[in-house]
C-alpha positions in Angstrom: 91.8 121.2 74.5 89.0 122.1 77.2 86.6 120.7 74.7 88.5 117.4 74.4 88.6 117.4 78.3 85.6 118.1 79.0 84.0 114.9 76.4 87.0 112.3 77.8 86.5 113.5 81.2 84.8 110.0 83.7 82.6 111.3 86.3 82.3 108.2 88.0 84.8 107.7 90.5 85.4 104.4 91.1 85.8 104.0 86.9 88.9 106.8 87.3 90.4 105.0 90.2 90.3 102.0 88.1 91.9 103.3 85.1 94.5 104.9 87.5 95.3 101.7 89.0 95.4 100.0 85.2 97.5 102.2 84.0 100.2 102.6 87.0 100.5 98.7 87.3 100.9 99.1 83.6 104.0 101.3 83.9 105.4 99.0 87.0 104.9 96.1 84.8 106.4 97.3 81.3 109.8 98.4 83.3 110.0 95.1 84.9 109.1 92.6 82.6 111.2 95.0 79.8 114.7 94.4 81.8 113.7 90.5 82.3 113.4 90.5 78.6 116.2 92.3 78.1 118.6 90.5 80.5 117.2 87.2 79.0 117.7 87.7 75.5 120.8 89.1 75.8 122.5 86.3 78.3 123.1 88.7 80.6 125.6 91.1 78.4 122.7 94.2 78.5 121.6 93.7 82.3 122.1 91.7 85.0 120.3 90.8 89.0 120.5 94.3 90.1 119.4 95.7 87.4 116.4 93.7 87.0 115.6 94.9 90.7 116.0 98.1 90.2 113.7 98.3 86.9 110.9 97.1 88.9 111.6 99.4 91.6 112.1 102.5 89.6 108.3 101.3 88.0 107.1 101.3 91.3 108.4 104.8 92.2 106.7 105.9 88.7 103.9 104.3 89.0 103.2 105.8 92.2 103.5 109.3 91.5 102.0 108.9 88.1 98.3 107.3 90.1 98.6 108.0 93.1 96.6 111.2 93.0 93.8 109.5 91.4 93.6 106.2 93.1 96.4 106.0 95.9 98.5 103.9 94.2 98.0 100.6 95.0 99.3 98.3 92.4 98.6 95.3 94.2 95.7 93.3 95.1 97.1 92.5 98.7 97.8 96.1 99.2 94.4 97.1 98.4 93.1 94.1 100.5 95.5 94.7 103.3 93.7 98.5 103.2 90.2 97.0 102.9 90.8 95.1 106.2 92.3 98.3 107.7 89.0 99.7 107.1 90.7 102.2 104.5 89.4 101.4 101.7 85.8 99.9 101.0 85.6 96.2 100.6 83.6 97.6 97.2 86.6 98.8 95.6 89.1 95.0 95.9 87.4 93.4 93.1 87.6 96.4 90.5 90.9 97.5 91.7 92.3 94.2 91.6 90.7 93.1 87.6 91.8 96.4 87.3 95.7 95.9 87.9 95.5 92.7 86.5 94.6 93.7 83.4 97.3 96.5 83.6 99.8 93.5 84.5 98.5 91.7 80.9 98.6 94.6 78.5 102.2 95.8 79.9 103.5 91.9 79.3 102.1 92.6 76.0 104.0 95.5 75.0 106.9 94.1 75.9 106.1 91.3 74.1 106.1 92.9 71.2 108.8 95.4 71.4 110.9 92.6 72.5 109.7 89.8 70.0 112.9 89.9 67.9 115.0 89.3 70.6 112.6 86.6 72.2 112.3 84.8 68.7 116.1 84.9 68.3 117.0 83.5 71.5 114.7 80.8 72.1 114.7 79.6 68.6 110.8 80.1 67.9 110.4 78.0 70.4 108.4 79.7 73.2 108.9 77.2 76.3 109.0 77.0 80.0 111.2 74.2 80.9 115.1 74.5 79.4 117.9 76.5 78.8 116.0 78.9 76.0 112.6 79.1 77.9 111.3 82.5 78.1 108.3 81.9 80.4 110.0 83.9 83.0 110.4 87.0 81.5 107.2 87.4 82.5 105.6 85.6 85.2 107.8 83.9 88.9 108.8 80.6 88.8 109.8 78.4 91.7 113.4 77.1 92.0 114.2 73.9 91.1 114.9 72.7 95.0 111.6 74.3 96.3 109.1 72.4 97.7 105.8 73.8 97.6 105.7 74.8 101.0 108.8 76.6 101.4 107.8 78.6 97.9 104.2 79.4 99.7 106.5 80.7 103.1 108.3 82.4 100.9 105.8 84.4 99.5 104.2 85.2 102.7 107.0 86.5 104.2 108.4 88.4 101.3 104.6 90.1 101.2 104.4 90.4 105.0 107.8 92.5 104.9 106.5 94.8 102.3 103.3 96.0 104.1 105.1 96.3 107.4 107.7 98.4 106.0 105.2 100.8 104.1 102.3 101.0 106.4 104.6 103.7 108.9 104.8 106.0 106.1 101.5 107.8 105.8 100.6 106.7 109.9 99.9 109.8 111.0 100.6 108.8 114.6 103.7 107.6 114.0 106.6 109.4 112.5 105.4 109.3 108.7 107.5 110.3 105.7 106.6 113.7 103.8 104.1 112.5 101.0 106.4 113.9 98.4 108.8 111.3 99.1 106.9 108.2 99.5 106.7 106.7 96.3 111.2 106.3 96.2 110.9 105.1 100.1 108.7 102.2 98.5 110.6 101.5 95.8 113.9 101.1 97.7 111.6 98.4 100.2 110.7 96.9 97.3 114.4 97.0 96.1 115.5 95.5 99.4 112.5 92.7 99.2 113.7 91.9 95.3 117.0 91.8 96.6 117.2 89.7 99.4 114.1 87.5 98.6 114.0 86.9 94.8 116.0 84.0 94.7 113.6 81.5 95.7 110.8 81.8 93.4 111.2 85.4 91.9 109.4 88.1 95.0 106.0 88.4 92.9 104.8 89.5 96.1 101.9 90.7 94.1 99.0 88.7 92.4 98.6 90.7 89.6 102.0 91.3 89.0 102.1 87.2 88.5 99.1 86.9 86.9 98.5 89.4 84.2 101.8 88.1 82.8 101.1 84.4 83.2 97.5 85.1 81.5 99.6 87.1 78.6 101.5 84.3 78.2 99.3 81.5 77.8 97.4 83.4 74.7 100.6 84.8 73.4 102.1 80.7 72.8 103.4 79.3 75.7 100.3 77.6 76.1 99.0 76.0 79.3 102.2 74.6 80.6 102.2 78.3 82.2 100.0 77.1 84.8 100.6 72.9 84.7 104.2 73.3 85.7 105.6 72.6 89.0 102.5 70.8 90.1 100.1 73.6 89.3 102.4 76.4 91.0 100.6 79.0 89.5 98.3 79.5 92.7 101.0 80.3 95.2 101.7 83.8 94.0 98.4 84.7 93.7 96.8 83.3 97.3 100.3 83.6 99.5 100.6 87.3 99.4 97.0 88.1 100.6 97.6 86.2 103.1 101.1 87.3 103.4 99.2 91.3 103.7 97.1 90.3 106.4 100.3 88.8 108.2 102.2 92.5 108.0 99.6 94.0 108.6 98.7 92.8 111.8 102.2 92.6 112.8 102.3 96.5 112.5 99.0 96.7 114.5 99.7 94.8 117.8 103.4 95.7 118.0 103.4 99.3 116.6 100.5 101.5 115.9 98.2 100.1 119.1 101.0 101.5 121.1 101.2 105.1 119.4 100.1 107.7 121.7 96.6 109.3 120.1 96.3 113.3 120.3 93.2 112.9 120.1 92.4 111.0 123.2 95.1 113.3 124.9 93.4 116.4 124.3 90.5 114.5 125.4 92.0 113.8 129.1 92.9 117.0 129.3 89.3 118.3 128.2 87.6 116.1 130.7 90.5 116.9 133.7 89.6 121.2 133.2 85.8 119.9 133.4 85.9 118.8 136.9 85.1 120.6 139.9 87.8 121.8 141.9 89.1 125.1 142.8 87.6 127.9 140.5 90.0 130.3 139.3 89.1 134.1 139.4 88.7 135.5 135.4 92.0 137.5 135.1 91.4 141.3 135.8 91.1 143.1 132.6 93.6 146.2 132.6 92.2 149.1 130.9 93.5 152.2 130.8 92.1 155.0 132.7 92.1 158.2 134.2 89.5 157.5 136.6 89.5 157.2 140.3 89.2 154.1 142.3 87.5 153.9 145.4 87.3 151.2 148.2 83.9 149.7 146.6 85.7 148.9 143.5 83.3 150.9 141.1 84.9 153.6 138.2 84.4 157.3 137.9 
């Protein structure tokens, strides 16, 4: 087994930080678009709303713990932005982390795909279709309502996105009060639970460009053909440009109300440092007791 490490081992780092970020949007992916596929094909009698949520949440918790050693987890290309303009991450690493859970995104949509192409054959009829009662489009990729204008969709988006970085950007703030790192991965999964559930009825909470666009890619070389991207007046670009900016939104929001206002140790210590420096009354060094059996005499010397 070392022998098989040692020749599949990647010395490069960015390459394993990129395959860790392919392979945990992968997993968050394959549970999510598996229970849309699920719920779909079987009209709701194996799955419902909730448990769609919770599918993509639970894949989030996995996906976490499964990458997050290796790459920290991201998943999402306005996360990793949202970190790049933090200054945590260098602007280097947002184009191959974001191809990089893209292509994660395609290959889970894929697999489910095919384990589910029975079922997906069955229920629409062989007809793979966006528009109608059978369509099957949104297994995979969001969709807007029917009664959304384009605008309210690209609010929607923002704000869902916005939500999700403010909420998760106090758990590894080590000036505020941040969550033990064994426990992070479920506290984002239930945000994202919460988000899913209170903001999915719109236009789906993609809230993440490559969870929208690996699928939709899948899907137009898999049949559904270009109507993936046509439909609702060329839709497709709100869920991938809405979140970043949505990032930057939450992000900021958590700067100027929140950690700006966090008192720094650092500059503490520093105060205190520069207050002990300054002249003022000098304290005597404390008298050193030793034990003797010596005399003293008024001149303060030791026999």
């Amino acid at each position: 087994m070392d022998k098989v490490k040692q020749k599949l081992s990647v010395r490069n780092n960015l390459t394993r930080e990129c395959m860790g970020e392919f392979l945990g949007t992968f997993v968050l992916l394959l549970f999510g678009c598996a229970a849309g596929a699920q719920i779909k094909t079987s009209q709701e009698t194996k799955g419902q709303f909730l448990s769609g949520n919770m599918a993509f949440s639970v894949g989030v918790m996995s996906a976490m713990y499964l990458c997050g050693g290796v790459s920290g987890a991201h998943l999402n290309p306005a996360v990793t932005f949202s970190f790049c303009v933090l200054g945590r991450v260098p602007w280097s690493k947002l184009l191959p982390y974001s191809l990089s859970q893209i292509l994660g995104a395609y290959m889970a949509s894929a697999v489910v795909f095919i384990t589910y192409y029975d079922a997906i054959m069955h229920y629409s009829g062989g007809n793979l279709t966006v528009f109608g009662p059978r369509e099957t489009a949104s297994i995979f990729a969001t969709y807007p309502s029917d009664y959304l204008s384009l605008g309210s969709s690209f609010l929607d988006q923002v704000v869902g996105t916005a939500m999700l970085l403010l909420c998760i950007l106090p758990l590894d703030d080590k000036l505020n009060n941040p969550a033990p790192s064994a426990l992070i991965p479920p506290i984002v999964a239930v945000v994202v639970l919460g988000i899913s559930m209170s903001m999915s009825a719109n236009c789906g909470a993609a809230i993440n460009p490559a969870r929208d666009l690996g699928p939709r890619l899948f899907t137009l070389t898999a049949g559904w053909g270009t109507e993936v991207f046509t439909c609702y007046n060329y839709w497709f670009w709100v869920p991938l440009v809405a979140p970043m900016l949505g990032a930057v939104v939450g992000t900021g929001l958590y700067l100027v109300f929140i950690q700006w206002h966090l008192p720094d140790p650092n500059a503490a210590r520093s105060r205190t440092a520069s207050l002990e420096s300054q002249p003022g009354e000098q304290k005597l060094p404390p008298v050193r007791e030793t034990r003797t059996t010596s005399f003293k005499i008024e001149t303060g010397k030791q026999f």
